[in-house]
Each structure stands twice: as C-alpha cells, then as structure tokens.
Biotite code that builds the C-alpha atoms (Angstrom):
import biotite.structure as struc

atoms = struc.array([
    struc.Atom([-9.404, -18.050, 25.654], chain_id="A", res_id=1, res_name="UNK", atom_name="CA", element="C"),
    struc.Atom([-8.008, -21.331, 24.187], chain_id="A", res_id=2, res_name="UNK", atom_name="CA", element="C"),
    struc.Atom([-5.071, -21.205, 21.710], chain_id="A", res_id=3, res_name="UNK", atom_name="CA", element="C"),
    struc.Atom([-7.608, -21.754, 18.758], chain_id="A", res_id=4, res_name="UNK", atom_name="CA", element="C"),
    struc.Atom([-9.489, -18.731, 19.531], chain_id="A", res_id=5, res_name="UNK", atom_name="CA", element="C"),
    struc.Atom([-6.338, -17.247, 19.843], chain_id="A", res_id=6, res_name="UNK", atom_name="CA", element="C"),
    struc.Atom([-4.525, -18.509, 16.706], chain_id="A", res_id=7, res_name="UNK", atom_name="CA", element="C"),
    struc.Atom([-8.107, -17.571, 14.687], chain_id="A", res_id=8, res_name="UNK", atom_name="CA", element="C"),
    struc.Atom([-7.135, -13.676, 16.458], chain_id="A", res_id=9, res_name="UNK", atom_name="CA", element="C"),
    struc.Atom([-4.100, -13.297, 15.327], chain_id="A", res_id=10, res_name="UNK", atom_name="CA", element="C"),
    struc.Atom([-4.907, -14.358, 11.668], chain_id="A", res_id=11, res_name="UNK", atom_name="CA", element="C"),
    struc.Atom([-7.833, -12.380, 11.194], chain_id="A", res_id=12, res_name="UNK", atom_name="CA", element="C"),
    struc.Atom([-5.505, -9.297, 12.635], chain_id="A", res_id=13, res_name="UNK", atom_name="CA", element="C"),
    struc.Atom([-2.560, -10.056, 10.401], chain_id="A", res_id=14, res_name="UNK", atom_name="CA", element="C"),
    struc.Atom([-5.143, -10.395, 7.352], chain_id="A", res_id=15, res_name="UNK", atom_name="CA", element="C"),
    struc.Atom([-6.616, -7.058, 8.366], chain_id="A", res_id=16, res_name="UNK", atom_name="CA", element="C"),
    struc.Atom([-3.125, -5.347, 8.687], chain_id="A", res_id=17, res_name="UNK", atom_name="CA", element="C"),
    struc.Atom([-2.039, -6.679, 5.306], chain_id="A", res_id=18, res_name="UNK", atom_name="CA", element="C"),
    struc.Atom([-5.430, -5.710, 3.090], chain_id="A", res_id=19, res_name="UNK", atom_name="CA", element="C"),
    struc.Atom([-5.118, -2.092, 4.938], chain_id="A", res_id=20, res_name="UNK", atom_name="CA", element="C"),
    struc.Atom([-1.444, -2.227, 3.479], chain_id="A", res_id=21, res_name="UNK", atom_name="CA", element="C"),
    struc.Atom([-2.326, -3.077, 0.127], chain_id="A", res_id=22, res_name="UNK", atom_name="CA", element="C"),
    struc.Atom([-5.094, -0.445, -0.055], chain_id="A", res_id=23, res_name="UNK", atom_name="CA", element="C"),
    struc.Atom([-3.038, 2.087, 1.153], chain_id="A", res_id=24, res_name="UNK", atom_name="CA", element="C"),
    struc.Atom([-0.222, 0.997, -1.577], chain_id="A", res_id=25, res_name="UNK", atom_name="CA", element="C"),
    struc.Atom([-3.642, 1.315, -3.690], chain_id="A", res_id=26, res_name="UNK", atom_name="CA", element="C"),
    struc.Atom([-4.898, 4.643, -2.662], chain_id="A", res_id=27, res_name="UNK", atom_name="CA", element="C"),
    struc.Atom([-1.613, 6.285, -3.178], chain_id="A", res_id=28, res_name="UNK", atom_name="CA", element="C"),
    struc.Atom([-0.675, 4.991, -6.667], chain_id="A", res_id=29, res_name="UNK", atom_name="CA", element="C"),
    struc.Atom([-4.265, 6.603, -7.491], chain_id="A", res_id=30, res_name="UNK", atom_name="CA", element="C"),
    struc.Atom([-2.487, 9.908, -7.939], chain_id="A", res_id=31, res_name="UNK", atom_name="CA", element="C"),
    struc.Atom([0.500, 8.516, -10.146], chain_id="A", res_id=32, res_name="UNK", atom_name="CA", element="C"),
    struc.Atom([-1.817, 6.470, -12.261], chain_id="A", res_id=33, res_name="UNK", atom_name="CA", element="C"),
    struc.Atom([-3.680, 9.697, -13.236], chain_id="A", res_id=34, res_name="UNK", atom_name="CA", element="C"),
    struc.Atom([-0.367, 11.526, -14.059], chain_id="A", res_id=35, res_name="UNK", atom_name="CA", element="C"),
    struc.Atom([1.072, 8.994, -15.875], chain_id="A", res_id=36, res_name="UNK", atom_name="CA", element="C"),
    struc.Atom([-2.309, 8.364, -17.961], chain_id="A", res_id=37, res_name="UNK", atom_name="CA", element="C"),
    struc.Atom([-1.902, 12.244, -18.783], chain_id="A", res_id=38, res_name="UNK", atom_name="CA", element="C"),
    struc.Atom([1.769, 11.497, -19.905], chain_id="A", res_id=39, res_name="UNK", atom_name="CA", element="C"),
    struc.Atom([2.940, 13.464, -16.778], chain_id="A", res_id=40, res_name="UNK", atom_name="CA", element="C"),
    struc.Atom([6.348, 11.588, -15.148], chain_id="A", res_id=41, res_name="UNK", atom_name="CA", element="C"),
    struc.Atom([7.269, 14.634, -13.754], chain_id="A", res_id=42, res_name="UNK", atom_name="CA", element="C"),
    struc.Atom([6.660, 12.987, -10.577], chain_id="A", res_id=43, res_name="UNK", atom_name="CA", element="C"),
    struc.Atom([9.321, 10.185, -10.805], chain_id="A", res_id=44, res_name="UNK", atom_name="CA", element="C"),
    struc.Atom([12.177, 12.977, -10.772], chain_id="A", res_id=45, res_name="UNK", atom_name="CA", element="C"),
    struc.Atom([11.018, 13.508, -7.080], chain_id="A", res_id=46, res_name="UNK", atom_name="CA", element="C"),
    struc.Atom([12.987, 12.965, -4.215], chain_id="A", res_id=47, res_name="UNK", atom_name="CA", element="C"),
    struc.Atom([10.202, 11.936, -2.211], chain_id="A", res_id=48, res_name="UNK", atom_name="CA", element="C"),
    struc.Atom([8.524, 9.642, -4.556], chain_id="A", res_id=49, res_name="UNK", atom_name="CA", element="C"),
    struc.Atom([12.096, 7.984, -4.818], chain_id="A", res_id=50, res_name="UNK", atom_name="CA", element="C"),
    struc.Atom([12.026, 7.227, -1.078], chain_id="A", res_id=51, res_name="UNK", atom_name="CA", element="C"),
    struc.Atom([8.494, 7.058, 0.461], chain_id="A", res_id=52, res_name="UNK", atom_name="CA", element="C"),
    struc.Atom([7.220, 5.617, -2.814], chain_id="A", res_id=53, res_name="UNK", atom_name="CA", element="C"),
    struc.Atom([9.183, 3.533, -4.213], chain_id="A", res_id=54, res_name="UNK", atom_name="CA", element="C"),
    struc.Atom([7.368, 0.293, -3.233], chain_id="A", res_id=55, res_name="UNK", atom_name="CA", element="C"),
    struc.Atom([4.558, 0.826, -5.557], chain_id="A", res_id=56, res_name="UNK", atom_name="CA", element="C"),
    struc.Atom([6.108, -0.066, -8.623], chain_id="A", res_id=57, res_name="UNK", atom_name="CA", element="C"),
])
C-alpha cells in the first residue's frame, strides 16, 4: 500500500468514527426530545444525565 491509499484509509475511518458519534449523540437525545416535548424535565435533575449526558446539549 502507498501512502495515498493509506491517507484515503485513515480518512474514510475517521469520517466513519465521527458520523457513528454524532448518531449516537442523535439516538440518545431521541428519548429527551420526547420528554421535553411532553413538558417532562424531570430528567435533567438526574445524576446520570448530568455526567454521561451532558454533551448533548
């Protein structure tokens, strides 16, 4: 393998690993979006949302 094969690798894997990122992020804030459009924030008074969640905002 030359360094443009290579080089064309890498990006396609970095591209890959950030859309699974962002759909993950995505798939997650599925659940908040619902309680939030039901005018349910009881979620945001969790611990765990504070620290594993945090991001999606």
């Amino acid at each position: 393998m030359n360094n443009e094969v290579i080089n064309k690798e890498v990006d396609e894997k970095i591209n890959n690993l950030e859309e699974d990122y962002h759909s993950n992020i995505e798939g997650i804030s599925t659940k908040y979006i619902d309680q939030i459009l039901q005018k349910d924030l009881s979620f945001y008074e969790s611990r765990r949302w504070k620290t594993r969640n945090f991001y999606i905002i």
